[in-house]
N, C-alpha and C positions, 0 to 999 in steps of 0.2 A: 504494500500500500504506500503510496505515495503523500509524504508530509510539507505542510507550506514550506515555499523554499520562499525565505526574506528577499534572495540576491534574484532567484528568476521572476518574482513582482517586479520587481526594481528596476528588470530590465526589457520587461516586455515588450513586443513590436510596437513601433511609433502610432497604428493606429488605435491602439489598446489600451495606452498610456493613461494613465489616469492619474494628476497630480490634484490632492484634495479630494475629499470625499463629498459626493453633491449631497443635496440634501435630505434623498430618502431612502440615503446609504445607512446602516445602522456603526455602532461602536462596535458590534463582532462580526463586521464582515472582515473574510481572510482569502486568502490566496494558496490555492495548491497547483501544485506542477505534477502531471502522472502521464509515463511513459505509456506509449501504445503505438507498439511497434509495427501492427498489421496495419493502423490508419495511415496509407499510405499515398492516397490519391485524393482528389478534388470531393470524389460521390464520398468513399470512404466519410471522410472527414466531416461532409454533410449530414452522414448519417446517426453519429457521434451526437454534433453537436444539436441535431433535432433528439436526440435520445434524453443524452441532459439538460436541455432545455426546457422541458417538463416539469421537471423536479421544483419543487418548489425554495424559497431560497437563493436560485442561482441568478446570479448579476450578471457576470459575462464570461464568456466563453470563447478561448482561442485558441482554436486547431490550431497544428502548425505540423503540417504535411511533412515540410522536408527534417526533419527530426524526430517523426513520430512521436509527438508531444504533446500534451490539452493542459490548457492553461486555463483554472478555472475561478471566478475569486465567489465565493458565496457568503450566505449570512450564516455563522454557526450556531445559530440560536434556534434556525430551522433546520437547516440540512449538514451532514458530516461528509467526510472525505469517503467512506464505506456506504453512505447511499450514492453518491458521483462515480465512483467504479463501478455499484452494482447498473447504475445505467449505463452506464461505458460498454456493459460488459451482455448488456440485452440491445444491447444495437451491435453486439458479434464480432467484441472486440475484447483483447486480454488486457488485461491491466497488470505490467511489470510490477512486480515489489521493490520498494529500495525508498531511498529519500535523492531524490535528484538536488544537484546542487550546480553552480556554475562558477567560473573563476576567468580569469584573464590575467595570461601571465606577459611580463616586457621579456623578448627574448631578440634585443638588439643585433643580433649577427646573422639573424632571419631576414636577408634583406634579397632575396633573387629569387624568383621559382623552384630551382630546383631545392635550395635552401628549406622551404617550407613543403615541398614534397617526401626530404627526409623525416622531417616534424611530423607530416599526416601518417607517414610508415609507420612510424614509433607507435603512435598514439590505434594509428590502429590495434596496434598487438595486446593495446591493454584491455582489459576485460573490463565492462562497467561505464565503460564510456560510450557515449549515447552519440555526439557528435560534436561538431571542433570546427573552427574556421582560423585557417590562417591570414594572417594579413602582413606581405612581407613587404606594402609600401607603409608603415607605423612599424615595424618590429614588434608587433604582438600576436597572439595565439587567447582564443578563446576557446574553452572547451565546456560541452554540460556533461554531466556524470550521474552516473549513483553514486551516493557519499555512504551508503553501507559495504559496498562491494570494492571501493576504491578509495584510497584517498589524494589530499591535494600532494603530499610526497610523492607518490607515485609517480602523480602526473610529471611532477619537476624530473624526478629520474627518466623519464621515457622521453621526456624530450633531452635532458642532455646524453641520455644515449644513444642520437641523431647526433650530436656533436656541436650542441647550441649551450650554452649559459642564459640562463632562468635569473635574471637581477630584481623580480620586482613582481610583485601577484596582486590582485585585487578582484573583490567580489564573494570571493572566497575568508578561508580562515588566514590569510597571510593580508597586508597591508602594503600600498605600496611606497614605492618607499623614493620613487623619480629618478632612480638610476635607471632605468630604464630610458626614457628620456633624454638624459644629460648623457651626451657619450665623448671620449677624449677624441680629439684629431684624428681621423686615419693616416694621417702626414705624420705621426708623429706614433703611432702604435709599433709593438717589436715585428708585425708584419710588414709594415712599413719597412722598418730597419733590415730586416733581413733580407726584403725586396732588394734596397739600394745595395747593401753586400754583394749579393747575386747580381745584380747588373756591371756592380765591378771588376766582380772573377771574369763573367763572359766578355768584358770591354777589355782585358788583361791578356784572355784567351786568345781572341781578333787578334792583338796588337802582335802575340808571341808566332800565328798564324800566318800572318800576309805582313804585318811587318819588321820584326825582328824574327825572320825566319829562321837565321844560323843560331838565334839564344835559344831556338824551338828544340831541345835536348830530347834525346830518349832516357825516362827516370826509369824505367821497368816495367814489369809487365803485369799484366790483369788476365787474367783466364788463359794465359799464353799469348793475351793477342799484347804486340807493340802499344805503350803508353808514353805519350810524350808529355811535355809540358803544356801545351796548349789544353789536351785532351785533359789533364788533372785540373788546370781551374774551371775548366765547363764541369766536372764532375762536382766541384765546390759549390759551384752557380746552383747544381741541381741539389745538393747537399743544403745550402740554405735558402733557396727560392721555393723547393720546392716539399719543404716538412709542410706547410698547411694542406696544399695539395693533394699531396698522400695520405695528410691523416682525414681528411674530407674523405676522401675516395674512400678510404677503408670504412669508414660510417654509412658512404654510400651503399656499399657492398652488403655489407651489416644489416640497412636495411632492403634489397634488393632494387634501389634505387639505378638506374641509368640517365643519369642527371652528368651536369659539367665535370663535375668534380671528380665521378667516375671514370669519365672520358678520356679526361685529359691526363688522370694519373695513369691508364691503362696507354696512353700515348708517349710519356714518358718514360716508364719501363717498359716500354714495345723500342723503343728506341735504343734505350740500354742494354737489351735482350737482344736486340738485330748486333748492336755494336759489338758483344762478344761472340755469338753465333756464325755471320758471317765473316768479322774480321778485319769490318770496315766501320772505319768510327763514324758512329753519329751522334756522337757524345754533346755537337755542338746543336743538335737540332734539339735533343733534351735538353742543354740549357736554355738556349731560346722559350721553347713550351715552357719551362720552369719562371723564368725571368718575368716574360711577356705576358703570360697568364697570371703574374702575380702583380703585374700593374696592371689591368685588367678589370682585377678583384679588387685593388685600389680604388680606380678609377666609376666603377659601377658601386662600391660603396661610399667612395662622395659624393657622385650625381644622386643616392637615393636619399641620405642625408637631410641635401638639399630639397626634395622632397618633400621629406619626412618634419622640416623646419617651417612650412607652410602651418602645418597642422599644431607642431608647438609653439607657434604664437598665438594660436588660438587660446591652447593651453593656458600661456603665460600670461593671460588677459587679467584671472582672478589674481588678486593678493592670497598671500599663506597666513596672514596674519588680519585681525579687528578689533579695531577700536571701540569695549563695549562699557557702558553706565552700571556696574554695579556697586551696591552696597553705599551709594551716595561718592564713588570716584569711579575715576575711570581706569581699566581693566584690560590691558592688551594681551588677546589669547588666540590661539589659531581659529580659523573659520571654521574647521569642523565643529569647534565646540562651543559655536554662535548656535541660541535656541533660536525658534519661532517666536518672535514676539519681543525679543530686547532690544533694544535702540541701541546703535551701531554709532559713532561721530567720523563724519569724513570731511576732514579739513581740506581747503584749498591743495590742489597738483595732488592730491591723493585717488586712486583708484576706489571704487563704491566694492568693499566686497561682498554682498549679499544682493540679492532683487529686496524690494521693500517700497514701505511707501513713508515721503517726508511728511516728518510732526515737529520740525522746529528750522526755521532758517530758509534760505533762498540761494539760488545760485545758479549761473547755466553750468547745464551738461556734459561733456562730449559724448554722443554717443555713437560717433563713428566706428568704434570697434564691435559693436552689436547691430546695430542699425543698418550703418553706413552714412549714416546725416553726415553733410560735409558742416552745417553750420550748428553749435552748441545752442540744446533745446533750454530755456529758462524752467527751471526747476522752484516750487513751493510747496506750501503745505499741503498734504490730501494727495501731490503728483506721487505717480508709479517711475521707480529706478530700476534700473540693470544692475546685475555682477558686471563689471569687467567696465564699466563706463568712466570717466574720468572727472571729477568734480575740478572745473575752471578756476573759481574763483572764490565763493562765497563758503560758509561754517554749513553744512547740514548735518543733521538725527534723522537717522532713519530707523523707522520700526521692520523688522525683518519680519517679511511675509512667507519663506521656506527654508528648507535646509540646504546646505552646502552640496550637497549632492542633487538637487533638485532647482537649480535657480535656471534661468534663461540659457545663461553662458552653458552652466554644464548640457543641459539638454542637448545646445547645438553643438558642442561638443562631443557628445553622445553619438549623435546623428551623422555628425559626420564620418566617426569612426564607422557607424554600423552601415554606414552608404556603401562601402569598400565590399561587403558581403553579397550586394544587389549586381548580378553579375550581368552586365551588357549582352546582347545577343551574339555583339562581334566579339564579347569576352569570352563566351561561352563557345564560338566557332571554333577560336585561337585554339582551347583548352582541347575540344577535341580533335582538333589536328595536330596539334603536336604529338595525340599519344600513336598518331602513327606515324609523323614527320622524325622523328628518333630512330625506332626500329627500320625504319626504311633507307636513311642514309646509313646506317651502321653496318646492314646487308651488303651496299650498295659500296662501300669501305671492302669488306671481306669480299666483293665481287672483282673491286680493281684489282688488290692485294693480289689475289690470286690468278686475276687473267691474264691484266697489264704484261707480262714477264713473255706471255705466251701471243697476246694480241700485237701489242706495241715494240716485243723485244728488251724490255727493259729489264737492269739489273733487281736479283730479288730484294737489296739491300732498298735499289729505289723505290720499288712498286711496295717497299714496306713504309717507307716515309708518304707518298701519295696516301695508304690505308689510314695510317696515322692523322696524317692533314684534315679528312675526311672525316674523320672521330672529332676532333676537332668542332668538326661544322657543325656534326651532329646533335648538338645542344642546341635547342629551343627558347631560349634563355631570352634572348632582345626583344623576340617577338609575343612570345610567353608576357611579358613585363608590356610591353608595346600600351596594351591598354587601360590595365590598375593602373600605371602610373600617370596616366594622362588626367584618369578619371579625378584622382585622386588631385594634380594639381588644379584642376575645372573645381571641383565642389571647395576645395580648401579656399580659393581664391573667391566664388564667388560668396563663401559666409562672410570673407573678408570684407566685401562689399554690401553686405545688409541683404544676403540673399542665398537662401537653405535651399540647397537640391538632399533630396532623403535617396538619391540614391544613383548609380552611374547609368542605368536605365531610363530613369527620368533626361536627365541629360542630354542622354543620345536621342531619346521620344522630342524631344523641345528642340531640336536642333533640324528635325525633319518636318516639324508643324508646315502644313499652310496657309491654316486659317486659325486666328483669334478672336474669341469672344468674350464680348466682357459685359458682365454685368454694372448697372447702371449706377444704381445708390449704394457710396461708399465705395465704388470702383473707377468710373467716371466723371462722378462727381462728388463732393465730399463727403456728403453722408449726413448733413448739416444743414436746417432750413438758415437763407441770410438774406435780411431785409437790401435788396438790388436797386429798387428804385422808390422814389419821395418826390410824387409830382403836387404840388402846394397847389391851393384854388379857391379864388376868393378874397384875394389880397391876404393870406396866410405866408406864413413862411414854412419851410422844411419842418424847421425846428418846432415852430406849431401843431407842427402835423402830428411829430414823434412825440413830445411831448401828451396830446392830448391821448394820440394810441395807446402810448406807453400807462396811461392813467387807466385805460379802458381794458386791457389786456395783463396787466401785473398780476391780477386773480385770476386770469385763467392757466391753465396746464395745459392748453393744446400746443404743439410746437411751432403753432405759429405765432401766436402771443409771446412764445420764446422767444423767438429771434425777432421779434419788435422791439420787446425789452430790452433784448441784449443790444441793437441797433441803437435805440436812445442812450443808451448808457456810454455807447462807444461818442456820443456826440456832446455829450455831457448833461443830458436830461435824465434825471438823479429820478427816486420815487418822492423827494419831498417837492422837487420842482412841478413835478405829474397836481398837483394839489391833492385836496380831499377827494376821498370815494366814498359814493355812498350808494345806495339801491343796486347794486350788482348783479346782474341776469344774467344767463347763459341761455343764449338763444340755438336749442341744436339745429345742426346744421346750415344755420344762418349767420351767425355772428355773437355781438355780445353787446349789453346795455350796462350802463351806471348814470351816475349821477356823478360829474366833476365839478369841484368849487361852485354846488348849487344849479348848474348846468345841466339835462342832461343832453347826452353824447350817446353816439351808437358807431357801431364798426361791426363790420362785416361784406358779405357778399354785394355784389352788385343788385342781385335780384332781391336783397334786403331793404335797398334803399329806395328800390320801384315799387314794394309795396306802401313801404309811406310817401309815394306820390311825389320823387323827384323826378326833374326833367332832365335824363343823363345824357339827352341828343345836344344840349346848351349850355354848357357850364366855362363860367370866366375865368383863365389862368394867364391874364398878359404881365409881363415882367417889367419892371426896370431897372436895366445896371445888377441886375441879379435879384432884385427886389421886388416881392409882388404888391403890383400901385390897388388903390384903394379905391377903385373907377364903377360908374354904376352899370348896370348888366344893358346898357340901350350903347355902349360902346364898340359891342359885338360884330358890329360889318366893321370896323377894321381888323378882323381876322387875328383876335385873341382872346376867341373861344375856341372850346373842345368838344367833339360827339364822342362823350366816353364807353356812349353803349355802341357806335358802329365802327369808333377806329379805335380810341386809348386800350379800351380793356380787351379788343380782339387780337391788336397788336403783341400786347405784353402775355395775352394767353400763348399766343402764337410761339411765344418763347418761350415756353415751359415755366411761364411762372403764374402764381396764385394771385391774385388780385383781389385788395380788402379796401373798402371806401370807408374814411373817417369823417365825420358830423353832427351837428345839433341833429335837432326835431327841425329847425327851418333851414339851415345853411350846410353845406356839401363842403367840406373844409379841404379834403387831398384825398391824393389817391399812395397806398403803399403796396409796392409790387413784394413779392414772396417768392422764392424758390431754394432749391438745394444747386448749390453754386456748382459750375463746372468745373474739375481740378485745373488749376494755370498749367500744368505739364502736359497736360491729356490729346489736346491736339496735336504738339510734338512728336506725343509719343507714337499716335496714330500715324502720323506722317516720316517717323524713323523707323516703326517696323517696315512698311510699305519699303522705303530705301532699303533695306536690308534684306527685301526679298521676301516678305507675307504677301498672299496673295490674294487676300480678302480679309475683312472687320467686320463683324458684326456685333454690333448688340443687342442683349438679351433683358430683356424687363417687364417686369407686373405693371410697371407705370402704362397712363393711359395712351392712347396715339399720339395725338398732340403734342403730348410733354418729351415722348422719345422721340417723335422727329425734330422736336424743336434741339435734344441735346446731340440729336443724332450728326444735324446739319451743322451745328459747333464743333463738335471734336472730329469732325471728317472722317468717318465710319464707311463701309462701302454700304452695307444696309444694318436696318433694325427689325426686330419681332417684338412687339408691345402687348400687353396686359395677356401677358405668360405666367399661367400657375406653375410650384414648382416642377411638376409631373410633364409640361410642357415643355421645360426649360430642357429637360431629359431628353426629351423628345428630339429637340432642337439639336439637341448637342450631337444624338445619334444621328440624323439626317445630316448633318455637317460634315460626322464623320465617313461618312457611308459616300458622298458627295467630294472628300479631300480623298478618296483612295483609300483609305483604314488608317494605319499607325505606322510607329516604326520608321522605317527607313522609304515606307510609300508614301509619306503623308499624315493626315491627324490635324487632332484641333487641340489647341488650349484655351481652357477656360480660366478664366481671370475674373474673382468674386472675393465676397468679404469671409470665405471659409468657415462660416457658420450655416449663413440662410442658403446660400447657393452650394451645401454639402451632396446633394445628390449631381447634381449639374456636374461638381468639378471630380468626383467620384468617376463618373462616366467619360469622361473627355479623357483623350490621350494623354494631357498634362493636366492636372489640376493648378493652380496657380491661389494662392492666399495674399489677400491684400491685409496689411499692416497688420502681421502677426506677432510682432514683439510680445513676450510677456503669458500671450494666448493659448492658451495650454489646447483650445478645441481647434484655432486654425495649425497650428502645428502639426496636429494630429490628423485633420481631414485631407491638404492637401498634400499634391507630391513635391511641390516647389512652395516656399514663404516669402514673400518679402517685406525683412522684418522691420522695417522704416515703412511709413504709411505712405509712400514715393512711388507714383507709377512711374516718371520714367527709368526706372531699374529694370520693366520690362525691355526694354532692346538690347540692353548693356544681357540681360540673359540670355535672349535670343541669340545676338553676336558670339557669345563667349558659347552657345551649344552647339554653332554653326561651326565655328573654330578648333573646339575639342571632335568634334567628328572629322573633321579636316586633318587635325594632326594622328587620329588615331587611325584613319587611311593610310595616312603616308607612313605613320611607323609601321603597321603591318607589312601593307607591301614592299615597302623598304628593306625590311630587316629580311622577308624571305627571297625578296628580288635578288640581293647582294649574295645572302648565304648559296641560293640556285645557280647562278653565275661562278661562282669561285668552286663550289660543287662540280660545276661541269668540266672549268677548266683545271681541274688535278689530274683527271686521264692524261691531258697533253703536256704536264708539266709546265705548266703557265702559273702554276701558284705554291707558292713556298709557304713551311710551315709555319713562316713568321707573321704573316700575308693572314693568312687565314687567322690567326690567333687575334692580332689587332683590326682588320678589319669585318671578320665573319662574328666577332665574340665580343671584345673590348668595347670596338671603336662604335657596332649596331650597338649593344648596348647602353654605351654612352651617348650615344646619338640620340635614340629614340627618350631617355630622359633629357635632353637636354631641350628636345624639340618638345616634350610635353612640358616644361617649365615656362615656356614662353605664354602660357595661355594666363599665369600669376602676372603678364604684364598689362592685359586689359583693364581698361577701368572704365567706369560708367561716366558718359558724357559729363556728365558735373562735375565728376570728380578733380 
């Protein structure tokens, strides 16, 4: 039977995620993890979760197919972990015994493919262990387990008996400890050192070779065959270039791995074994492979690094330490041991380290390291803060709203890492063709070896260096890597810029879109009613107008009376300026009455004002010098009068805004326009995707006609679909998709919405897209993409950077296999040397292709 596992709550999939319990969650609801290893397909898993579903109690429920796993969290007051099997187990499934647990170990030197293929050998051999993900662009290893059957020692011995060092665990019973993390120079490690040794010997060797030929001595012999002096410092080269090599190789072997490491050590002593055998030295081609392969392993360990450095600035974002109020002082203690609830002090140039909200003090922000905002947000009391954000200038308290493990930063820290497990389709191609790209040249090695001699006429000593070359090639290595690592700089780069890809899939889907849709309120436009226009009438002024609204509208709670209020107030008309209110009516769906300074006043619709018998075809609004003159209504033929009922209010409907007339019982005093404003970036944005290669816009909205063509025709949309329920908006998205060709690499749509109301919409679309998700624990979770600054144009900068990461993950693919097929074919003809192939087939692809996906960390979003 299967007991809550703490660490697999904690790390459940992103759409599962639940920080906070809502509100009609009880104090014993809990979480258990319970293996089920037959649930192994889509229907399977279906059948499961319709099983326990029933049960009364259960809250949520999360198959997880590829690990044969149910994640289930219930209330223990009604249901136990033995009535959740026993239904497991009547939908015709077994339910393993054990306590499952999970851990995540830093295993820094896991940094290549084949590296982390010795790691999955290991790990397979252990018993208990459920399933593992490596991830050799972070140097980590996650593994789930049964913790009855195994434990977290084990785990550490089975990977260092692949030949890795385990510095640091987390999740698990170990803590970690950021060694993992922090690693010294590879410029400076004894691999290093012994690299440059061995480049010496072999440089010494050359020199004793071709140019001090007569100091080239005979010292004695080796198996009977002649050893000169040359011949002993390439043996030295191979003696210290080449102990990592070999001891790799032998872990390879160990675990039946044919990975580089194999390859190359088996090409080494193929070299030293031909050199005594036949009696011709090739002592110098083994140092070569020794040397050149161990700059190589250099070289492909700083490019990953650099990598891997995207990701630890994320990292580095939170402080290790906070400033908290106890006991009537103040208390500097690590962030782990900051509760929920105590007030934090973050002085000027200091980092925020908790999410929270301020209760004492003012100050702007920065929250470009979470967000991406290039300009710092003014921060006060009641506002929501980030971990990882940077307090400019002012004293803030903040009351901490989570734990250290749970704040914004870590989330997207979280996410980022778990993106790396979301495997590309072109990831998933790579993977299975290498596992016959290997076996196939190794064949294709043991075919020249042994033809060449007979085809060609070549010596066997040669046609042994040609088989060796080929071994060589045989690793999958640059192009194996070709894609995590690209991925990996695309999503690191774009959190950097206030924008969460959950996964490398997403990515590559967003990069092939056609079509964009975007929902209207709160993605198009702010989300915000804000009083637009204040046409004055009557010899009134503006401020007349707001004033007297502001009087009529301060007791109501509709959001339109909101944003009149708030509009007077931005002008300087206060609630004492408004005067007295008295008789107060709410007129439904007409408007609203009072009584001001003795007055009464009415606001509301246009059709409000026709039933008390105003003439809206003749109303006086001539100006002077900006000032409305005080003139009697017979001034009218010089043309400054308004027909409000057949131009003013059809116009301003025409625009997508609400229109409310303010007046006595006898006088028409203004008219004040209403709407939810269009974002200033939204046009833009529309008209950068378009540059960039979308092929159509559309928006999506419950709003009525009117109002969506009116925003439609502002932000330059190709077209709109108006007063769409959300079952419709579904609808929509599917006909779009069906219409761009599907997904993937043929086409697709993304949908772009506030990731709460539009959850189905952005559910169904190829990309889901969440606007201004900072903080949002539900847009986080519904979409595949966030953007965590409430900034649409962050959309093209993601577009751009999906377009780009597909770009380079082309070219490194083909790349890597182009060069390795070419240099492959010219080793029959002797056109490539073993040194040849080592730096360019091995080293130099796999340097390349990181260095080519690093470039994609240089985009920035136009504001930037």
């Amino acid at each position: 039977m299967a007991e809550p596992s703490r660490n697999e709550s904690d790390r459940r999939p992103e759409s599962d995620r639940v920080d906070g319990d809502p509100p009609n969650r009880q104090d014993r609801a809990e979480t258990a993890t319970f293996g089920v290893p037959d649930m192994d397909c889509p229907s399977c898993a279906g059948k499961v979760e319709s099983s326990v579903s029933s049960l009364d109690g259960v809250e949520e429920i999360d198959p997880q197919v590829a690990s044969g796993r149910l994640s289930v969290t219930y209330d223990a007051d009604v249901a136990s972990e033995g009535d959740i099997a026993e239904r497991v187990e009547k939908a015709g499934y077994s339910v393993e015994e054990g306590t499952t647990a999970r851990v995540t170990f830093d295993v820094p030197e896991m940094d290549c493919a084949s590296c982390a293929g010795k790691v999955e050998t290991a790990l397979d051999r252990v018993e208990g262990v459920t399933s593992y993900q490596t991830r050799p662009t972070t140097g980590s290893v996650s593994v789930t387990y049964d913790g009855e059957r195994v434990s977290e020692a084990d785990l550490v011995a089975a990977v260092e008996r692949a030949g890795y060092e385990v510095t640091g665990a987390t999740g698990g019973e170990g803590e970690a400890d950021g060694s993992g993390a922090d690693r010294d120079s590879i410029w400076t490690s004894s691999r290093a050192l012994k690299t440059w040794a061995s480049g010496v010997f072999v440089a010494m060797g050359l020199g004793f070779e071709f140019l001090l030929v007569g100091a080239n001595v005979r010292i004695g012999s080796l198996v009977g065959n002649e050893l000169l002096l040359a011949d002993l410092l390439f043996l030295l080269a191979v003696a210290t270039g080449g102990q990592a090599i070999l001891r790799n190789g032998y872990y390879s072997a160990r675990n039946l791995n044919l990975d580089i490491d194999f390859l190359m050590s088996v090409a080494i002593l193929g070299a030293l074994s031909a050199s005594l055998a036949f009696g011709e030295a090739l002592y110098f081609e083994a140092a070569t492979l020794a040397f050149l392969f161990s700059v190589a392993e250099l070289l492909e360990r700083y490019s990953m690094d650099r990598a891997r450095d995207s990701l630890r600035e994320l990292m580095d974002l939170s402080p290790n330490e906070a400033t908290v109020k106890r006991g009537g002082g103040e208390e500097t203690v690590p962030v782990k041991a900051v509760e929920p609830g105590e007030i934090v002090v973050v002085r000027p140039g200091e980092k925020l380290p908790m999410d929270g909200e301020v209760v004492d003090g003012e100050s702007a922000v920065n929250q470009a390291p979470i967000t991406g905002e290039s300009v710092p947000v003014d921060k006060t009391v009641g506002d929501e803060v980030y971990a990882g954000t940077i307090n400019e200038g002012g004293y803030l308290e903040v009351r901490v709203t989570g734990g250290a493990e749970d704040n914004t930063l870590s989330r997207i820290v979280e996410m980022v890492e778990d993106a790396q497990s979301k495997k590309t389709e072109r990831e998933q191609f790579v993977e299975r063709f290498s596992a016959y790209y290997t076996p196939v040249v190794v064949a294709f090695a043991v075919l020249v070896t042994l033809g060449t001699p007979f085809v060609f006429g070549v010596a066997w000593p040669t046609a042994i260096v040609y088989g060796l070359t080929l071994l060589v090639l045989a690793c999958p290595c640059a192009f194996v890597i070709s894609t995590p690592v690209s991925v990996v700089s695309g999503i690191t780069s774009a959190a950097k810029n206030g924008v969460l890809i959950k996964g490398g899939s997403h990515l590559e889907a967003m990069g092939a879109v056609d079509v964009v849709a975007f929902d209207k309120t709160g993605t198009l436009t702010s989300g915000e009613l804000a009083v637009t226009d204040v046409i004055a009438l009557n010899g009134n002024t503006e401020e007349d107008v707001l004033r007297c609204a502001r009087g009529l509208e301060q007791r109501s709670e509709h959001p339109i009376g909101e944003a009149i209020v708030a509009a007077a107030g931005e002008v300087g008309v206060d609630s004492e300026e408004a005067g007295s209110i008295e008789e107060f009516e709410s007129l439904t769906g007409k408007g609203v009455r009072a009584t001001l300074d003795g007055t009464p006043h009415v606001a509301g619709k246009p059709a409000l004002f026709e039933e008390l018998g105003f003439d809206l075809s003749h109303v006086h609004a001539t100006t002077d010098g900006g000032v409305v003159t005080r003139t009697a209504r017979d001034i009218c033929e010089r043309n400054d009068c308004l027909d409000l009922l057949e131009e003013t209010v059809p116009e301003l409907q025409a625009e997508g805004k609400t229109v409310v007339l303010v007046g006595t019982a006898d006088e028409l005093e203004g008219v004040v326009a209403v709407a939810d404003e269009v974002r200033p970036e939204a046009r833009r944005t529309v008209e950068r995707l378009k540059e960039l290669g979308v092929g159509r816009t559309v928006m999506l909205t419950g709003d009525n006609e009117r109002t969506a063509r009116a925003i439609a025709e502002t932000v330059g949309v190709d077209e709109y679909r108006a007063e769409l329920l959300p079952d419709e908006k579904v609808a929509a998205i599917r006909e779009l998709t069906g219409e761009a060709g599907g997904d993937g690499d043929t086409g697709g749509v993304a949908m772009v919405g506030d990731g709460i109301n539009d959850a189905p919409a952005l559910a169904t679309a190829t990309v889901g897209i969440a606007m201004g998700a900072a903080g949002t624990d539900t847009a986080l979770e519904t979409a595949d993409v966030a953007l965590l600054a409430d900034d649409l144009s962050k959309l093209p900068y993601l577009y751009e950077l999906a377009n780009d990461a597909n770009g380079v993950i082309r070219q490194n693919i083909w790349a890597s296999l182009g060069i390795k097929a070419l240099l492959a074919l010219g080793v029959p003809f002797g056109y490539v040397p073993i040194w040849l192939a080592v730096l360019a087939g091995d080293a130099g692809m796999t340097v390349g292709v990181t260095g080519n996906a690093m470039r994609l960390s240089r985009l920035r979003p136009d504001d930037a």
